[in-house]
N, CA and C atoms as an extended XYZ file, in Angstrom:
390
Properties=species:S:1:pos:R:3:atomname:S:1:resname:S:1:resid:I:1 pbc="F F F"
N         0.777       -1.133        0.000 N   UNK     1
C         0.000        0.000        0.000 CA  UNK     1
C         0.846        1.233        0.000 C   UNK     1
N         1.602        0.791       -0.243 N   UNK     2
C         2.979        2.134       -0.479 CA  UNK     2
C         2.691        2.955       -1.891 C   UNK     2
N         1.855        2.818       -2.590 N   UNK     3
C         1.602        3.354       -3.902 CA  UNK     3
C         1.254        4.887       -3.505 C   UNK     3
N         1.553        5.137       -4.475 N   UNK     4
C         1.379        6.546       -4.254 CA  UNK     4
C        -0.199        7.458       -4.968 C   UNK     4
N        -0.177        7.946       -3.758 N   UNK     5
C        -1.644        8.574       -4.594 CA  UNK     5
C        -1.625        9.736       -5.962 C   UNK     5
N        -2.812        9.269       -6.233 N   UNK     6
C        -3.351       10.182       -7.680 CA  UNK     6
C        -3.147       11.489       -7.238 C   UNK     6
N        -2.197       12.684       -7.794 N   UNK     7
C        -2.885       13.796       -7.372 CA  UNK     7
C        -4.147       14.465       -7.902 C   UNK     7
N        -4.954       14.814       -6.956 N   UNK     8
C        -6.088       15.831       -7.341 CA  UNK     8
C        -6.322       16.852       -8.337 C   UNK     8
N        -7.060       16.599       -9.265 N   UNK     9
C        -7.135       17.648      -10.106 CA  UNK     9
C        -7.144       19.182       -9.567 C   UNK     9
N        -6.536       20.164       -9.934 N   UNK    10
C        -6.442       21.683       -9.587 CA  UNK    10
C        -8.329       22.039      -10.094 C   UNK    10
N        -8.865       22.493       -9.403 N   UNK    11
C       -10.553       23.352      -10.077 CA  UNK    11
C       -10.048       24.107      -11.413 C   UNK    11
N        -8.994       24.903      -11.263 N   UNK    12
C        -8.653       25.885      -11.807 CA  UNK    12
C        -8.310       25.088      -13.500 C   UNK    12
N        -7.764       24.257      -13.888 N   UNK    13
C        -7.319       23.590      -14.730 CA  UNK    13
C        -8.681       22.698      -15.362 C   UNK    13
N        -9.731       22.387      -14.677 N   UNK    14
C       -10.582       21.938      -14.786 CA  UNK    14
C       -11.567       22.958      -15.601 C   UNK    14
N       -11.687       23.870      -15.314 N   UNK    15
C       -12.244       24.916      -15.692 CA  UNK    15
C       -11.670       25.514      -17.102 C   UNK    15
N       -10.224       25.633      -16.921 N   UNK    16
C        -9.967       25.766      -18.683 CA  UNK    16
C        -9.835       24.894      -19.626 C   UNK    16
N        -9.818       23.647      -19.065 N   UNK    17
C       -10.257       22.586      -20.347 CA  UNK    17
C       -12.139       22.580      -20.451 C   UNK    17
N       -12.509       22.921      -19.706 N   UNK    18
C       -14.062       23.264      -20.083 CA  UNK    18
C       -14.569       24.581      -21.317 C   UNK    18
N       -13.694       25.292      -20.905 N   UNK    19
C       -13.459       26.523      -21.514 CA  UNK    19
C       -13.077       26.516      -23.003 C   UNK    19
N       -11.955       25.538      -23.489 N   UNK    20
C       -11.194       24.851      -24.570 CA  UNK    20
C       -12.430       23.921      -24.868 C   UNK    20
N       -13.114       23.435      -24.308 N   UNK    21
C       -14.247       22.382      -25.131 CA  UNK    21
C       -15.104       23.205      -25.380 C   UNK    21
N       -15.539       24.606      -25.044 N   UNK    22
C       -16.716       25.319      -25.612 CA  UNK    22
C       -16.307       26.369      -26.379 C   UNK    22
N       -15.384       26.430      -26.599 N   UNK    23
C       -14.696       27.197      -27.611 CA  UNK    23
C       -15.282       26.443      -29.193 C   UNK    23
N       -14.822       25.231      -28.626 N   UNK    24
C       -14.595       24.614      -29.750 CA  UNK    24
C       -15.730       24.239      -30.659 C   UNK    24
N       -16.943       24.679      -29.852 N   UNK    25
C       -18.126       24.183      -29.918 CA  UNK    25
C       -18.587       25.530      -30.708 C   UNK    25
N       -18.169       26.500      -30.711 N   UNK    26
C       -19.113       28.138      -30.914 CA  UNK    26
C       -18.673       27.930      -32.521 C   UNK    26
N       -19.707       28.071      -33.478 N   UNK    27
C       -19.548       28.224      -34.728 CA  UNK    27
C       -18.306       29.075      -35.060 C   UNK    27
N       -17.544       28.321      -36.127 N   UNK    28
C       -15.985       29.023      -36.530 CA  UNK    28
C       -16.377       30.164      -36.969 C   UNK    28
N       -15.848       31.024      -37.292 N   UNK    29
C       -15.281       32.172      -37.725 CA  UNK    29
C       -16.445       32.444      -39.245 C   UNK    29
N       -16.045       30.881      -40.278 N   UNK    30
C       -16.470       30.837      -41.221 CA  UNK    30
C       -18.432       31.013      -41.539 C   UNK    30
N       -18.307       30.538      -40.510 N   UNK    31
C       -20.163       30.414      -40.384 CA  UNK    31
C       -20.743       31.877      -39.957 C   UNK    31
N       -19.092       32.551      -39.295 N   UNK    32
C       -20.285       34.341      -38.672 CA  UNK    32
C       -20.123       34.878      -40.107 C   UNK    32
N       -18.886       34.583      -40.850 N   UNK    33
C       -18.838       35.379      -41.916 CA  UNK    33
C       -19.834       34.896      -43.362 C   UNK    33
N       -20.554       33.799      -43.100 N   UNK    34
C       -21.410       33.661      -44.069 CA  UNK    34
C       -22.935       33.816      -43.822 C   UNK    34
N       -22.897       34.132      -42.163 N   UNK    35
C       -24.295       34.818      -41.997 CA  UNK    35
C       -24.345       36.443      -42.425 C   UNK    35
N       -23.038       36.742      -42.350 N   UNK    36
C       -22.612       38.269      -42.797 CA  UNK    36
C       -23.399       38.324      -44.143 C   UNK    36
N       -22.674       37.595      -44.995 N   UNK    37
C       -22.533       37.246      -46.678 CA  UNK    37
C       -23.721       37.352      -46.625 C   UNK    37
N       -24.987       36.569      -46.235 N   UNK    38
C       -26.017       36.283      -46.308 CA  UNK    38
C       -27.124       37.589      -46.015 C   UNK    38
N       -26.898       38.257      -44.650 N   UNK    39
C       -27.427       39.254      -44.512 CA  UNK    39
C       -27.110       40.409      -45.268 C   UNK    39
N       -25.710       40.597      -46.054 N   UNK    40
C       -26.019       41.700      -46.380 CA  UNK    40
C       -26.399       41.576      -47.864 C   UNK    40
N       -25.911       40.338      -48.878 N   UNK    41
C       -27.121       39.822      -50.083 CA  UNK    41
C       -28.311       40.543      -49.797 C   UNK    41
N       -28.982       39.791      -48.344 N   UNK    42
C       -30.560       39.805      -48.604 CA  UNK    42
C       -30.557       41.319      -48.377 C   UNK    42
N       -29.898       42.205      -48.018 N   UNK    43
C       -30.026       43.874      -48.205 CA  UNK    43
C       -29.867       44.151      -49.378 C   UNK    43
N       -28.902       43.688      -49.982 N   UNK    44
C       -28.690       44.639      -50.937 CA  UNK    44
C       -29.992       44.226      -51.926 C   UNK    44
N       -30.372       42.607      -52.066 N   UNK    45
C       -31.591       42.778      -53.097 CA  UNK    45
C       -32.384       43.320      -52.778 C   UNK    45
N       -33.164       43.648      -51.763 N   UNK    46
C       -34.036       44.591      -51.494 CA  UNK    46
C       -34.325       45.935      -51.692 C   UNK    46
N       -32.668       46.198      -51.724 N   UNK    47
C       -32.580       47.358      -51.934 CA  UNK    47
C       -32.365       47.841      -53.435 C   UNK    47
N       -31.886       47.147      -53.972 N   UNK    48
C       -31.803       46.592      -55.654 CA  UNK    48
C       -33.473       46.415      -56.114 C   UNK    48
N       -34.149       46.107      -55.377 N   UNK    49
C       -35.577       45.658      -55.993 CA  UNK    49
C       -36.598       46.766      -55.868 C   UNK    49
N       -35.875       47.601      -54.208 N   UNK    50
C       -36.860       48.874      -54.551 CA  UNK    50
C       -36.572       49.787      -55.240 C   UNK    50
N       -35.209       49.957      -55.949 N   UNK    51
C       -34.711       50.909      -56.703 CA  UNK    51
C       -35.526       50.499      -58.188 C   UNK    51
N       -35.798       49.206      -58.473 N   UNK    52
C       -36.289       48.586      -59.698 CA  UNK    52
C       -37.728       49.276      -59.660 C   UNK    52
N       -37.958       49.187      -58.632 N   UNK    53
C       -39.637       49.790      -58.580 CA  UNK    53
C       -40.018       50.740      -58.784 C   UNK    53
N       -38.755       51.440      -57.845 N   UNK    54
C       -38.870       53.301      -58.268 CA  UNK    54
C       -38.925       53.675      -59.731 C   UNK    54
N       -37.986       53.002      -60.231 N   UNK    55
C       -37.390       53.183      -61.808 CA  UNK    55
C       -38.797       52.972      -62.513 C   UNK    55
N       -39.391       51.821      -62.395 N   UNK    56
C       -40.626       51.653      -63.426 CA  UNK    56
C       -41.356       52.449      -62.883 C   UNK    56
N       -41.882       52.721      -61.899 N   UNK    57
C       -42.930       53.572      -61.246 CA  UNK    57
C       -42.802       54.801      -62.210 C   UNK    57
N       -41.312       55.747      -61.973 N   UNK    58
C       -41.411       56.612      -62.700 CA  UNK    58
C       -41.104       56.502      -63.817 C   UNK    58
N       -41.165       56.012      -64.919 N   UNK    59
C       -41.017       55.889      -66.480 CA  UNK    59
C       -42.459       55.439      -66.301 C   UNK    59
N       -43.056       55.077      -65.486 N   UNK    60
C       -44.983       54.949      -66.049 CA  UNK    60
C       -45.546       56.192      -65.488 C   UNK    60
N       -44.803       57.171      -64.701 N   UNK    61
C       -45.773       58.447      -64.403 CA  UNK    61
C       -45.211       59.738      -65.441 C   UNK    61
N       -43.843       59.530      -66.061 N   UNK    62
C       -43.536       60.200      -66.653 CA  UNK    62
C       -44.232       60.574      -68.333 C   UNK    62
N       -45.113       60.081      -68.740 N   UNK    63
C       -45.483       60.620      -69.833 CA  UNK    63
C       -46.779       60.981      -69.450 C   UNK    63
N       -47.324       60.344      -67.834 N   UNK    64
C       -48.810       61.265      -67.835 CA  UNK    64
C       -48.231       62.446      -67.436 C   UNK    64
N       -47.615       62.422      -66.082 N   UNK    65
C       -46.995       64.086      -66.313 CA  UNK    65
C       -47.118       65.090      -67.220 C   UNK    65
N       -46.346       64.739      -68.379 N   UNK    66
C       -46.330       65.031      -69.736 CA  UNK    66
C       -47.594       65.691      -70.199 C   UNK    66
N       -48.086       65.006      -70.068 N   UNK    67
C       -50.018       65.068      -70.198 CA  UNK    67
C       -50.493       65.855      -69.616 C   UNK    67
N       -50.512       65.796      -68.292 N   UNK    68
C       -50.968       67.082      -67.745 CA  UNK    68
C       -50.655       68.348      -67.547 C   UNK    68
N       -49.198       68.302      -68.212 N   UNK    69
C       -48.575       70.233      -68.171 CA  UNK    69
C       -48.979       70.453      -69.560 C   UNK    69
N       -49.425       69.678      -70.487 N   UNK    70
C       -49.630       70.007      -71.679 CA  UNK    70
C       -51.179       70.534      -71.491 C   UNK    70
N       -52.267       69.568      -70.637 N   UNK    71
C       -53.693       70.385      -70.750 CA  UNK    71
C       -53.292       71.321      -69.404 C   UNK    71
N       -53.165       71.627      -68.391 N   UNK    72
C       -52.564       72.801      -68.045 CA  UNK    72
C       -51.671       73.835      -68.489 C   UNK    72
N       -51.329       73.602      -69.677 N   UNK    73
C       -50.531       75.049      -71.073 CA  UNK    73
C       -52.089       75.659      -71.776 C   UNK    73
N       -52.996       74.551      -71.973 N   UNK    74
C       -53.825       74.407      -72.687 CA  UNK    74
C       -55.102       74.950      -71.349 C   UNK    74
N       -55.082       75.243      -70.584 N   UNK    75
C       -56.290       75.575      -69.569 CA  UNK    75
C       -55.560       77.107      -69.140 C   UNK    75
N       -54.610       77.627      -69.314 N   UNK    76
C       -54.148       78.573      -68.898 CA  UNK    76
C       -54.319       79.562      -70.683 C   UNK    76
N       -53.857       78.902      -71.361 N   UNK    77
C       -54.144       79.974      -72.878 CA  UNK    77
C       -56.105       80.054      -72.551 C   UNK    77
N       -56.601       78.796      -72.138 N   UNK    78
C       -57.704       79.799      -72.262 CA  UNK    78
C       -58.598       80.519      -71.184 C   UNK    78
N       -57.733       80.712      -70.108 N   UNK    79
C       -58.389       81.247      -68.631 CA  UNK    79
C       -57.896       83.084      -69.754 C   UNK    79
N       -56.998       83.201      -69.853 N   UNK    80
C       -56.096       84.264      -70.559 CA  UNK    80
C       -57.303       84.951      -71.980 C   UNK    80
N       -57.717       83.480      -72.226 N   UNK    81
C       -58.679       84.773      -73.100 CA  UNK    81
C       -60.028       84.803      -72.155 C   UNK    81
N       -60.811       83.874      -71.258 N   UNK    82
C       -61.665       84.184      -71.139 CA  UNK    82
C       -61.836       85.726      -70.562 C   UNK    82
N       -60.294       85.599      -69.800 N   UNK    83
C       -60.434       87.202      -68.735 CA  UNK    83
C       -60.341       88.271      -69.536 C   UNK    83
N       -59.643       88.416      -70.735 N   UNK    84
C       -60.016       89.429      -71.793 CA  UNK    84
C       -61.731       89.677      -72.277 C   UNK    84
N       -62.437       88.684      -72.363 N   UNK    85
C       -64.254       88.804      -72.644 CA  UNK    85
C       -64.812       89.507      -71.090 C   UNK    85
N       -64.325       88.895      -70.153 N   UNK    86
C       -64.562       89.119      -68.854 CA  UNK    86
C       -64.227       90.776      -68.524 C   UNK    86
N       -63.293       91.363      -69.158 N   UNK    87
C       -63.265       92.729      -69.273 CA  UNK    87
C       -63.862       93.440      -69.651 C   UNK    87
N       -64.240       92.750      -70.934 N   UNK    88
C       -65.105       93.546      -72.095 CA  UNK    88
C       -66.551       93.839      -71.329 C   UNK    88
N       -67.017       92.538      -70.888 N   UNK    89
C       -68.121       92.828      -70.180 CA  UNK    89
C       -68.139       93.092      -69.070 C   UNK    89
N       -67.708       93.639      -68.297 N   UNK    90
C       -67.212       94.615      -67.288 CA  UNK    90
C       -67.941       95.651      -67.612 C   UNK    90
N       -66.805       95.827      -68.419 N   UNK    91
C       -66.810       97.366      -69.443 CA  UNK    91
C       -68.146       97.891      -69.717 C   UNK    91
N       -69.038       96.970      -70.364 N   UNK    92
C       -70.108       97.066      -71.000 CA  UNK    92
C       -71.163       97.079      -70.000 C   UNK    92
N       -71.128       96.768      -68.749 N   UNK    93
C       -72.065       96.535      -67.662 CA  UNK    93
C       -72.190       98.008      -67.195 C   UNK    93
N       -70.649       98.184      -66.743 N   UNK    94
C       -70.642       99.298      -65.791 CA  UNK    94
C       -70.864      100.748      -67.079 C   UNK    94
N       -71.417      100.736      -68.659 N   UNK    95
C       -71.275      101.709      -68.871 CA  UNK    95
C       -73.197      101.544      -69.073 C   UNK    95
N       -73.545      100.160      -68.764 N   UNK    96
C       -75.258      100.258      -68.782 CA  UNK    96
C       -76.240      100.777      -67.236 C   UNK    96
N       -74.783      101.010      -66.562 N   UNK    97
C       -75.212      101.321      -65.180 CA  UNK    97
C       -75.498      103.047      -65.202 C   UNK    97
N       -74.878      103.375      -66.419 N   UNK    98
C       -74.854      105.261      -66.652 CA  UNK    98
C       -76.202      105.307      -67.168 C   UNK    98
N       -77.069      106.030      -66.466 N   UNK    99
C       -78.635      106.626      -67.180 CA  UNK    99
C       -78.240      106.824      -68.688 C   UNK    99
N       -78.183      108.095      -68.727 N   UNK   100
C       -77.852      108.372      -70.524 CA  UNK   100
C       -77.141      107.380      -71.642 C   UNK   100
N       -76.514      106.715      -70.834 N   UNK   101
C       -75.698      105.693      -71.884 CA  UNK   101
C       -76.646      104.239      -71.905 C   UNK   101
N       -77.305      103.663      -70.791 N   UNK   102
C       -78.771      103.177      -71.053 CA  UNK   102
C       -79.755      102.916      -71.926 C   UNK   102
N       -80.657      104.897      -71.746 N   UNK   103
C       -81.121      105.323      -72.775 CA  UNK   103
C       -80.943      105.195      -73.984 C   UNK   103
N       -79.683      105.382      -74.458 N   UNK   104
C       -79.340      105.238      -75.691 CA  UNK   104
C       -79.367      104.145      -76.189 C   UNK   104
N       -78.284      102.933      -75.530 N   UNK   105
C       -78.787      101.604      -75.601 CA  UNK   105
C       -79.850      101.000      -76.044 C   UNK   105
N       -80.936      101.323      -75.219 N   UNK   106
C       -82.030      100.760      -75.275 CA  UNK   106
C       -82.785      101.347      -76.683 C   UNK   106
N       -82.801      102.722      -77.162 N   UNK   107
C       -82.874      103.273      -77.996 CA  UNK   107
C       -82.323      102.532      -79.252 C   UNK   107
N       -81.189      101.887      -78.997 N   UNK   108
C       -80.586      101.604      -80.587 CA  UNK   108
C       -80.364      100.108      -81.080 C   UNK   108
N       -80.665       99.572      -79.325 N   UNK   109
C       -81.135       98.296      -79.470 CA  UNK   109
C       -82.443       97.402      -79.529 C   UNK   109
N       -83.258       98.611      -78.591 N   UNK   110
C       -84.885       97.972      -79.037 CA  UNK   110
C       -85.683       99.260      -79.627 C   UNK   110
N       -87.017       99.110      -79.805 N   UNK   111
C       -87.813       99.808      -80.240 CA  UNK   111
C       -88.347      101.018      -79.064 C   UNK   111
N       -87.731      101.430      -78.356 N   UNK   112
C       -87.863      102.131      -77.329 CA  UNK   112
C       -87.873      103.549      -77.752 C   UNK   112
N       -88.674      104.617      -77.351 N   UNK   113
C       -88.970      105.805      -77.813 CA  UNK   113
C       -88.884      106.617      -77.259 C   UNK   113
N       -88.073      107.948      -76.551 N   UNK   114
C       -88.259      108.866      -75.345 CA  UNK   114
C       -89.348      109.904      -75.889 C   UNK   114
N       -89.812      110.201      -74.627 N   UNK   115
C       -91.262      110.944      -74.834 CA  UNK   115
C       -91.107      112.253      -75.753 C   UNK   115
N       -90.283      112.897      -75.801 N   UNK   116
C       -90.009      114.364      -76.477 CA  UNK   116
C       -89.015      114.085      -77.577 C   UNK   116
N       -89.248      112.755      -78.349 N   UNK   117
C       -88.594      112.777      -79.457 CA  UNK   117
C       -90.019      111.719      -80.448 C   UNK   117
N       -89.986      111.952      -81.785 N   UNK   118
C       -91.272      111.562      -82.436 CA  UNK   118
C       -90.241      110.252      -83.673 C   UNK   118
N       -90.764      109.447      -83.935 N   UNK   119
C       -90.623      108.548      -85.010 CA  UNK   119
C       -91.098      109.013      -85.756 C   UNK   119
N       -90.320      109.197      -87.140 N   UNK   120
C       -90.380      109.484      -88.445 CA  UNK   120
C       -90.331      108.590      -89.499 C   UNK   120
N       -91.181      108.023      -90.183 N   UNK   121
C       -91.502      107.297      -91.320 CA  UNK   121
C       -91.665      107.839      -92.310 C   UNK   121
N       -90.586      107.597      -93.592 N   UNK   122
C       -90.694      108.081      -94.854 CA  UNK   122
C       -91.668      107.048      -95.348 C   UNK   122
N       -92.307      107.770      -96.232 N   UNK   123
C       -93.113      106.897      -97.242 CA  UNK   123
C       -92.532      107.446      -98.597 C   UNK   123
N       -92.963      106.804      -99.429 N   UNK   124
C       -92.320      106.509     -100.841 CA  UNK   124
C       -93.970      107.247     -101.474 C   UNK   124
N       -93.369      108.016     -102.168 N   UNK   125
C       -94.886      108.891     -102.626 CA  UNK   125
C       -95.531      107.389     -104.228 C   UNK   125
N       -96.795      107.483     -104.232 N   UNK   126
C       -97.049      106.143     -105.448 CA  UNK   126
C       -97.317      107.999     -106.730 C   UNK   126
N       -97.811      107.069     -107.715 N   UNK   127
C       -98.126      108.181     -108.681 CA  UNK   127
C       -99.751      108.830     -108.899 C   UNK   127
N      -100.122      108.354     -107.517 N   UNK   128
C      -101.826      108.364     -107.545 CA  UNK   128
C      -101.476      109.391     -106.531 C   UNK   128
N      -100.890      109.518     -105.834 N   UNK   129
C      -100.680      110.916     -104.776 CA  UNK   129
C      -100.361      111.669     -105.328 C   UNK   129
N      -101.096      113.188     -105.458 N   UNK   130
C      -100.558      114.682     -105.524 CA  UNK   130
C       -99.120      114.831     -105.393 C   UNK   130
């Protein structure tokens, strides 16, 4: 019984071969860098796909555009004349609002007669009249 005893493992030594087995265990290096690879692919197509979208989006709004500054060129030439008629009759309102200028009006546009002036009818003499 003279044998000599086992010495006791140190805790401390125990603990870094635990340490060395879970090392060994944590996905290499290679696997963080292909979740990398992976995540930033799936960015960039996304980001590649909304740029694709933008692009068609606008080449399909770009010729209505087109369209509508053309009937807005076309609604503005004619706001431009209506407000020229819109003057005129202005004009023409505020000069039917003058008594005397009225009178006359009405005089040269209807059959209207002022009291101290007489209608005169030529007649055409026949050859049976004196």
């Amino acid at each position: 019984m003279s044998a000599l005893s086992q010495p006791k493992p140190d805790p401390r030594s125990t603990r870094k071969m635990k340490q060395r087995s879970a090392r060994k265990r944590h996905p290499r290096k290679s696997s963080k860098f292909a979740a990398r690879t992976t995540e930033t692919a799936t960015i960039l197509g996304v980001n590649v796909l909304l740029i694709g979208t933008c692009l068609y989006t606008l080449s399909n709004m770009l010729p209505h555009q087109l369209t509508q500054e053309a009937k807005l060129q076309e609604i503005k030439g004619e706001v431009s004349r209506t407000s020229a008629q819109v003057e005129a009759l202005k004009q023409s309102h505020e000069q039917s609002l003058v008594p005397e200028v009225s009178r006359r009006m009405s005089e040269e546009h209807g059959h209207l007669i002022r009291k101290n002036k007489r209608n005169l009818v030529w007649i055409k003499p026949t050859k049976n009249q004196p």
